[in-house]
Each structure stands twice: as structure tokens, then as C-alpha cells.
C-alpha positions in Angstrom: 87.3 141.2 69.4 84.8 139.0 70.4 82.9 138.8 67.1 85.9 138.4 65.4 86.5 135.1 67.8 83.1 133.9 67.1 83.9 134.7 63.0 86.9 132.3 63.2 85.5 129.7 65.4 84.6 127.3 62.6 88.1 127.3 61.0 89.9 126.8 64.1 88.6 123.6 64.7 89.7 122.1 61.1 93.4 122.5 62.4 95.3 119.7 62.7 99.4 118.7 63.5 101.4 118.7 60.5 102.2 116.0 58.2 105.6 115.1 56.0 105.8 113.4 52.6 106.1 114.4 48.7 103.5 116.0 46.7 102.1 115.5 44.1 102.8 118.2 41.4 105.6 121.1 40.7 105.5 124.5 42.2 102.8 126.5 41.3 103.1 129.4 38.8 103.3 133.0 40.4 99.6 134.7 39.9 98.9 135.6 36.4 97.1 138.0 34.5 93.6 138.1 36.2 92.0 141.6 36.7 90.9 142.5 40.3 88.1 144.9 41.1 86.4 145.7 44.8 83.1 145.6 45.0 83.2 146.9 48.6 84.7 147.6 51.9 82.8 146.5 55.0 82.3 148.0 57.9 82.4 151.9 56.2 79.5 152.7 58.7 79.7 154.0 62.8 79.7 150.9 64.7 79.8 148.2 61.6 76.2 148.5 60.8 77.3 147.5 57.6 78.1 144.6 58.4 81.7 143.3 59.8 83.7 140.4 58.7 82.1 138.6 55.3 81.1 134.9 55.7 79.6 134.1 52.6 78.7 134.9 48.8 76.4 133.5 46.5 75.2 134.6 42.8 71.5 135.7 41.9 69.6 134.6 39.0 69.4 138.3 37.9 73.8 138.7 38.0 73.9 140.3 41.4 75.3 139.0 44.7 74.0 137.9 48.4 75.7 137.4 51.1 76.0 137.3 55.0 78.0 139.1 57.8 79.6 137.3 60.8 79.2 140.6 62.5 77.9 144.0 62.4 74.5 145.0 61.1 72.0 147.1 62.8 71.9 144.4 65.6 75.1 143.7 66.1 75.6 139.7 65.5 75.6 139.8 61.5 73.9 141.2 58.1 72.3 140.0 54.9 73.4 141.8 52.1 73.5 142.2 49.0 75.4 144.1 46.3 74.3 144.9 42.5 75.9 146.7 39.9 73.7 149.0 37.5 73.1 148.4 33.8 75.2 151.4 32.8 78.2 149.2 34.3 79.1 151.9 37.2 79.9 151.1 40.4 78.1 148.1 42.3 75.8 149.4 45.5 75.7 147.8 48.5 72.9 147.3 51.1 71.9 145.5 53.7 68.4 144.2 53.8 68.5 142.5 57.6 70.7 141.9 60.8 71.5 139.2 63.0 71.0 139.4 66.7 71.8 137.8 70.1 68.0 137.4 70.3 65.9 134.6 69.7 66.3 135.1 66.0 69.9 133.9 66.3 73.1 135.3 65.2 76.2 135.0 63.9 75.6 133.5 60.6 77.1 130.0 59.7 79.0 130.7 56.3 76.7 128.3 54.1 73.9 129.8 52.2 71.2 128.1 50.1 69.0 130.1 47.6 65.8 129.2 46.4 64.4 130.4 42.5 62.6 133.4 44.5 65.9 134.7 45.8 65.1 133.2 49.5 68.3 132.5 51.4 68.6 129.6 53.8 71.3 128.8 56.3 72.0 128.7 60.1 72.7 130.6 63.4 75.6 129.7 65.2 77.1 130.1 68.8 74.3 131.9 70.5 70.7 130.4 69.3 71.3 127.7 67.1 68.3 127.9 64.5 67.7 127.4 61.0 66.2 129.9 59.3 64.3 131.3 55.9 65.1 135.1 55.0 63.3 136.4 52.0 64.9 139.7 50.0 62.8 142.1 52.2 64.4 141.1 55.0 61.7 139.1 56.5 63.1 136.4 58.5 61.1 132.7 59.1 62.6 130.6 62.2 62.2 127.0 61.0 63.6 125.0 63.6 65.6 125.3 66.6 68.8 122.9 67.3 70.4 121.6 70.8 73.2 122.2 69.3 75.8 123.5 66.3 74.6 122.8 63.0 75.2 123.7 59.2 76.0 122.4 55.8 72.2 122.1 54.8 72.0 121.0 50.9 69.2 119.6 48.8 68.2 116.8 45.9 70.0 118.8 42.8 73.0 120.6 44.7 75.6 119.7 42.3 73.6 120.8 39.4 74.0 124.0 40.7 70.1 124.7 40.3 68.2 126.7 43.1 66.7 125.0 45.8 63.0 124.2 44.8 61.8 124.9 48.5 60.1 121.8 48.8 63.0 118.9 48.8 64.6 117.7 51.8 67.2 119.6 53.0 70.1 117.9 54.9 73.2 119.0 56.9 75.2 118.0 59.7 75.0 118.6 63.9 77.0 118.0 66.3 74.8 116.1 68.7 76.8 113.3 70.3 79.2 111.6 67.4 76.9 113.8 64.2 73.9 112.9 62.4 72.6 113.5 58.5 69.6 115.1 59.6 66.2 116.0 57.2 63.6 119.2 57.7 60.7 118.8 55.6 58.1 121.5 54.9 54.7 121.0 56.6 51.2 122.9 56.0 52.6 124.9 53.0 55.9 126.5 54.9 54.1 127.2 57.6 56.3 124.5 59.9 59.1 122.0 59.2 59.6 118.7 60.9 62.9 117.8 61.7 63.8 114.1 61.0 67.4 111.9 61.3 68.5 110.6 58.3 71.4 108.8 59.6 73.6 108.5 62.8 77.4 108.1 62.9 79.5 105.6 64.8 77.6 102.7 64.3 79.8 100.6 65.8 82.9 100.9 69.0 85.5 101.7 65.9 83.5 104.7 64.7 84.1 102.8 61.0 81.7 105.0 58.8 82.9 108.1 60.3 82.4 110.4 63.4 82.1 114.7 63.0 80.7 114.9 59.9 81.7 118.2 58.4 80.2 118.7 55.0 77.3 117.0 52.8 75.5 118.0 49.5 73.2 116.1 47.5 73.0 115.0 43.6 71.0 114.4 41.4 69.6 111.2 42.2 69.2 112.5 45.7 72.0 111.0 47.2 74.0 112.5 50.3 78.0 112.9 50.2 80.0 114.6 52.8 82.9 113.9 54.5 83.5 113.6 58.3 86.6 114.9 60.5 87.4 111.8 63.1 86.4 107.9 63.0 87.2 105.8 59.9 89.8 103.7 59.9 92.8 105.8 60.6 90.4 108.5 63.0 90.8 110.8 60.7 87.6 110.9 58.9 85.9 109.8 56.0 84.1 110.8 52.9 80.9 108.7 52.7 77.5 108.5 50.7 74.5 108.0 52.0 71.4 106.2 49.6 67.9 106.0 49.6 66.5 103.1 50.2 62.9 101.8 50.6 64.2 101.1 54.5 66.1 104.3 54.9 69.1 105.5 53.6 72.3 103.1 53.4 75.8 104.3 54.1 79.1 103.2 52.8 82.4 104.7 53.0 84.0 106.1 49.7 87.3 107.0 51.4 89.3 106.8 54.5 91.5 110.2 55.2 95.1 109.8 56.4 95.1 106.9 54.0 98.7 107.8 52.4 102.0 106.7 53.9 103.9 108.0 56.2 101.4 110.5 57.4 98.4 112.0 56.4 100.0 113.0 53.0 95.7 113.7 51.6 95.0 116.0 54.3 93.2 116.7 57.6 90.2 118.9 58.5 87.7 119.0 55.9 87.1 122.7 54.9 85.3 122.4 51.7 83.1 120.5 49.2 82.0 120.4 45.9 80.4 117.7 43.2 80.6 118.1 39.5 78.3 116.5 37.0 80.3 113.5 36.7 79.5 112.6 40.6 83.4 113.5 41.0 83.6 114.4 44.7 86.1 117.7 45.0 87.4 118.9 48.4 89.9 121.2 50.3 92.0 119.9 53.7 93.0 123.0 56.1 95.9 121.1 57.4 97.9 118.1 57.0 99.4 117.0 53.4 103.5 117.2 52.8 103.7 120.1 54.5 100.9 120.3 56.8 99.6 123.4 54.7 96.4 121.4 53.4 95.5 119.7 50.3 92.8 119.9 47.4 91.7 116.3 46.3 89.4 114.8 44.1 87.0 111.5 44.3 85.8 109.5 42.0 82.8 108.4 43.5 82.1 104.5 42.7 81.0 103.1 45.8 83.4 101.0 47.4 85.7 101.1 44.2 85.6 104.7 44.4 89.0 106.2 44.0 91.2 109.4 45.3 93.4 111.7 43.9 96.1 114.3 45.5 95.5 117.1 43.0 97.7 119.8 45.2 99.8 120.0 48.3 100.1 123.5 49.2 103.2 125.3 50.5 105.5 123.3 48.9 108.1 126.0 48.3 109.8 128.4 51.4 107.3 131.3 51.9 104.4 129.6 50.9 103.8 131.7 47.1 100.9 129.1 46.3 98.9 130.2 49.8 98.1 127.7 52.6 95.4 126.4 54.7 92.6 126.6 52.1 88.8 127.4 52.9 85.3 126.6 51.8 84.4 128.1 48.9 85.5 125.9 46.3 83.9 126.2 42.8 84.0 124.0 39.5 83.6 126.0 35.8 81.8 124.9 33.2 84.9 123.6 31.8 86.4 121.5 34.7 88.2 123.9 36.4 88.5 124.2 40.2 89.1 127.5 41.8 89.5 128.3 45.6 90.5 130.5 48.3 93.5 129.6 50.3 93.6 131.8 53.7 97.2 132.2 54.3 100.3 132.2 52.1 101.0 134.0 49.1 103.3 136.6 48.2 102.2 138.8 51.3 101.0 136.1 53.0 97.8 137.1 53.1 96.1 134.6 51.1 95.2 133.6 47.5 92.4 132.9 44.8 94.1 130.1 42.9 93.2 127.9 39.8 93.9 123.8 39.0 93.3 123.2 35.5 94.3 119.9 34.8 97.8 119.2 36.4 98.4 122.8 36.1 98.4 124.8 39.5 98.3 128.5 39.3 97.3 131.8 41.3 94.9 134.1 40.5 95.7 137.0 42.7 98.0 137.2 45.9 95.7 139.4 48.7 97.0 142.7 50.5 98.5 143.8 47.0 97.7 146.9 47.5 98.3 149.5 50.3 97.1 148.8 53.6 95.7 145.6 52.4 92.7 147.6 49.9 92.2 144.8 48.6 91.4 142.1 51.1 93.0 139.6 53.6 91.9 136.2 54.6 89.7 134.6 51.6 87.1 132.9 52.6 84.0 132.1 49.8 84.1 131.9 46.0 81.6 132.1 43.2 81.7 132.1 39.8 79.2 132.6 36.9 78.3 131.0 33.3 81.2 133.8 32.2 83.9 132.9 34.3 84.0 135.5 36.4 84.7 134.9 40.0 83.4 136.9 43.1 84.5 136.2 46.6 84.7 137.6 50.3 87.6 138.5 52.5 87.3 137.8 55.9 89.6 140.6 57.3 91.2 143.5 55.2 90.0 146.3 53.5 90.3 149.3 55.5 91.3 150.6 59.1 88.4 148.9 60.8 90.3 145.3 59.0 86.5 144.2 58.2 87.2 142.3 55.0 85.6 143.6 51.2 84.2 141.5 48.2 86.0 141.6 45.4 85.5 140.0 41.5 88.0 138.4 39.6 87.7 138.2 35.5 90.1 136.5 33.1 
């Protein structure tokens, strides 16, 4: 019960009160003819040393997946895994190649990975040591610096491209030491040591104007930092800023003030999720607020201060929620424009759904706990999806007796 808690921590704090006003397009289409497969069950093993309770899944360059445990593992406080499928096409085996513990390695995984072009993951510890941390595919874990307190969202120059992380670059997230900072670790003597720099520091001012709680960054191209933040702005209910480099630092302006349509909070609140296509087109979930208080997915059109927003779904707009609600973080772009994304509740057995917005067309993929005793999953949490279209995700809960969630692929 307790690891479970510390699992849901994170997406209990996006909650917000509900909002009323009209949405944007029609009711969604009922889920359509995408095939389902499970990958695999966690938590098979005495005691979940398996791993319990999937946070995150990202794609190798060789076609399998990654991925960490909130729980579990042979330590108790989270595994690394990862999960390939042989060349003859049979099923994909699992294994877990390190765990997480209340030690001072740190545990309990925040559900954010970054992957170098060696196969290197890098993320965060959350809730007992706060550290982030290098773990190569032996399971051979590199401590690179210790935080006062919670941290995540780390990115680097060339996110959005969806290129690997070089293992050089900057890399920038979010803490949340007094009112958030942008924050930089740079590699020192070869890897050997990282120094740990502030980029930028929120509430510059009594108003908190740029923003206060940032939530979410990633970088482009240019090397540019967009996120958004959960409180300050003008309504003090976040923003979604940039932040360029300049030969005197790095300059902030806000792109978008959240809560911004009449009569309340019709965009959104609590910033679960971010993405950035090629375009520089900002693309992000709410967990709550919108018409119905169910969340939102919106789109910016990053221009500075003539940047522009766009309601591109209000979820729950029809009794029993059928389109899901209260949608999560891993949000994913194709190669064709199209956003896909897990929504944690809702659905036809209100269990949650993979859904697709193509366009102006709004449509799910698959409704979760289809099958008996929920086989096939409850609570989507991360999404993927590679050069063919297929998507692969994680469940948070689900999956068997133990309810410790499965990852699953989706293909057209």
C-alpha cells in the first residue's frame, strides 16, 4: 500500500476543482479497430521482484523496450527493465537488469527516462533520496547529483527531434526548491562528476507573472527550454513559457497563460504532459479542469509573445465518460502529425484509454480492463510509438491478482 501511495504521488498533485464551459469538438468515436497484444504482467514473481507498478517506457534503437518500476525489484523501491521480442517473432522476454532501493542510491523512480545512443538511461529518484542518476544496460548505476529536494523532467538540446541524448549537452529539468527553478548539470572530467548550475528562477516578481511550479520542460533544436508551470501567471494557474540563450543567460517570456478561457478554466489545469513537434508546435495534456473538469489536450503555436493556443479536446464530454478522463504523460506525435495518449480514467470500463487526435477527429484506440479480471491493464500511464506506428505503453495497475499493471503494444 505504501508503494502504491508513493506510485501515485506525482498525479495527485495535478488535481484540480472542476471547471464548466463548451468544448471544442463532437463526441469521440467508440475505439476502433486497433489490435492489442501484452507484452507482460508485472509483479509474476514472490514479493514483486519483478517489478511492481510500471512508470515508464521508452523504445531502443535496436526495436526493444526499457522501462522503470515504481516498486518492486530485488530491493524493493523499483526496477529497470527491459523487454525484447526475438527475431522468430515469439513471445517478448522480460528481465530486469537493476532495482531501486531506500538506500543512498535512491528509489522510487520518477516516470521520465532519457536514453543516450549507448542505451544509457537517465532520470531521477523520488520521495526517499532525491538523486539524479546514470544506469547503463548492465545494470551499473552512476549517482550524478544529489537534490534538496523533488526533482524531474530533465531534457536536452535536440529533445523534440526525438534523437538520443548525446551525453554531453546540458540537461535541464525542474525542482521544487522554493517557487521552481530551470536547473543545468554539466558533465565534468569525462563523466566522472557533474556540476549542477541554475538556469533560471521563477517568480521574479510579487505577482509570480512568468510562472511559479514548473512542471514540465524539453528542449529543441536550437537549444531552447519550453515547459509549462502549475501556479503564478496571470490567472495563478500557470504558464507555458520559453526560456532562450543569450550571451547574458537565458531570457524568459511567457507563451501562454492557463485558465485563460471564459468562464473558467475551459484549457485546463494541472499540467500532466509535454511534447514538441518539428514545427516548434508545443503539445500538452491538463489532468483536470476543461468543460467538464476531466482535463484537456491543447496545442501551442510557439511564436513568442504572438504565440497562439488551441483546445484540441475536452474529455468526458458525454455521461460515462467513453472518451476516458484525466489524461497522463506520455503523449506522443507520429510521423504524420498525429497525437496519441493515455487517459487514466474513463472509457467503457472506466478503466482508462489509448486514444488518437488526427486532425479534428477524436477517437479511441482501446478501452482498458476489456478482458477478464482486467488482463489487459488499468490505469495508462506512458506511451511510445515507433517509425511504424506501433504504439507500446504501461499500465499502472491491472494485469493480474497482485493489480501490478502490464505493458502492452498497440498496432493499426
Amino acid at each position: 500500500m505504501e508503494t502504491k501511495f508513493r506510485a501515485m504521488h506525482w498525479m495527485m498533485r495535478a488535481a484540480f476543482a472542476a471547471a464548466a464551459c463548451a468544448i471544442l469538438f463532437a463526441s469521440p468515436n467508440a475505439a476502433e479497430a486497433w489490435t492489442y497484444h501484452l507484452l507482460h504482467t508485472f509483479c509474476k514473481q514472490q514479493d514483486c521482484t519483478d517489478g511492481i507498478y510500471p512508470a515508464d517506457v521508452i523504445l531502443t534503437k535496436s526495436g526493444g523496450l526499457r522501462g522503470i518500476t515504481f516498486g518492486g525489484g530485488a530491493r524493493g523501491a523499483g526496477a529497470a527493465f527491459d523487454l525484447r521480442q526475438p527475431h522468430d517473432g515469439t513471445k517478448w522476454k522480460y528481465r530486469t537488469f537493476f532495482g531501486f532501493c531506500s538506500c543512498s542510491d535512491g528509489g522510487y523512480p520518477d516516470p521520465r527516462l532519457l536514453q543516450d545512443r549507448h542505451g544509457n538511461l537517465y532520470g531521477i529518484t523520488d520521495l526517499s533520496i532525491v538523486q539524479a542518476y546514470k544506469l547503463t544496460p548492465g545494470g551499473a548505476l552512476q549517482n550524478l547529483y544529489h537534490f534538496s529536494d523533488r526533482a524531474g523532467s530533465m531534457t536536452y538540446r535536440g529533445a523534440s527531434t526525438g534523437a538520443p541524448y548525446d551525453g554531453g549537452s546540458l540537461r535541464c529539468g525542474v525542482t521544487g526548491t522554493d517557487n521552481g527553478v530551470i536547473f543545468a548539470l554539466t558533465p565534468e572530467k569525462g563523466g566522472l562528476t557533474w556540476d549542477y548550475s541554475i538556469v533560471y528562477t521563477f517568480c521574479v516578481d510579487e505577482s509570480c507573472s512568468d510562472g511559479k511550479s514548473p512542471a514540465w520542460v524539453i528542449a529543441d533544436q536550437a537549444g531552447n527550454l519550453l515547459g509549462v508551470t502549475s501556479n503564478g501567471g496571470q490567472n495563478n494557474q500557470g504558464v507555458a513559457f520559453e526560456l532562450k540563450p543569450t550571451s547574458k543567460g537565458f531570457k524568459q517570456s511567457v507563451l501562454y497563460n492557463f485558465c485563460n478561457i471564459p468562464p473558467t478554466c475551459a484549457d485546463g489545469q494541472g499540467p500532466t504532459g509535454l511534447t514538441m513537434d518539428l514545427n516548434d508546435n508545443l503539445f500538452g495534456t491538463m489532468y483536470a479542469g476543461g468543460a467538464t473538469g476531466s482535463g484537456t489536450v491543447y496545442k501551442i503555436a510557439t511564436r513568442g509573445k504572438r504565440s497562439s493556443f488551441t483546445l484540441l479536446h475536452t474529455f468526458c464530454a458525454d455521461s460515462g465518460c467513453p472518451d476516458g478522463s484525466s489524461p497522463q504523460i506520455g503523449i506522443a506525435i507520429d510521423a504524420n502529425g498525429n497525437i496519441f495518449g493515455p487517459a487514466s480514467s474513463g472509457g467503457a470500463h472506466r478503466a482508462g484509454t489509448v486514444f488518437e487526435i488526427s486532425g479534428k477527429r477524436f477517437r479511441t484506440l482501446h478501452d482498458f480492463c476489456s478482458l477478464e479480471n482486467c488482463a489487459d491493464g488499468n490505469f495508462p500511464l506512458s506511451l511510445s510509438i515507433d517509425a511504424a506506428g506501433n504504439i507500446f505503453g504501461v499500465t499502472q495497475n491491472g494485469g493480474n491478482d497482485s493489480d501490478g499493471g502490464v505493458a502492452f503494444e498497440l498496432t493499426p
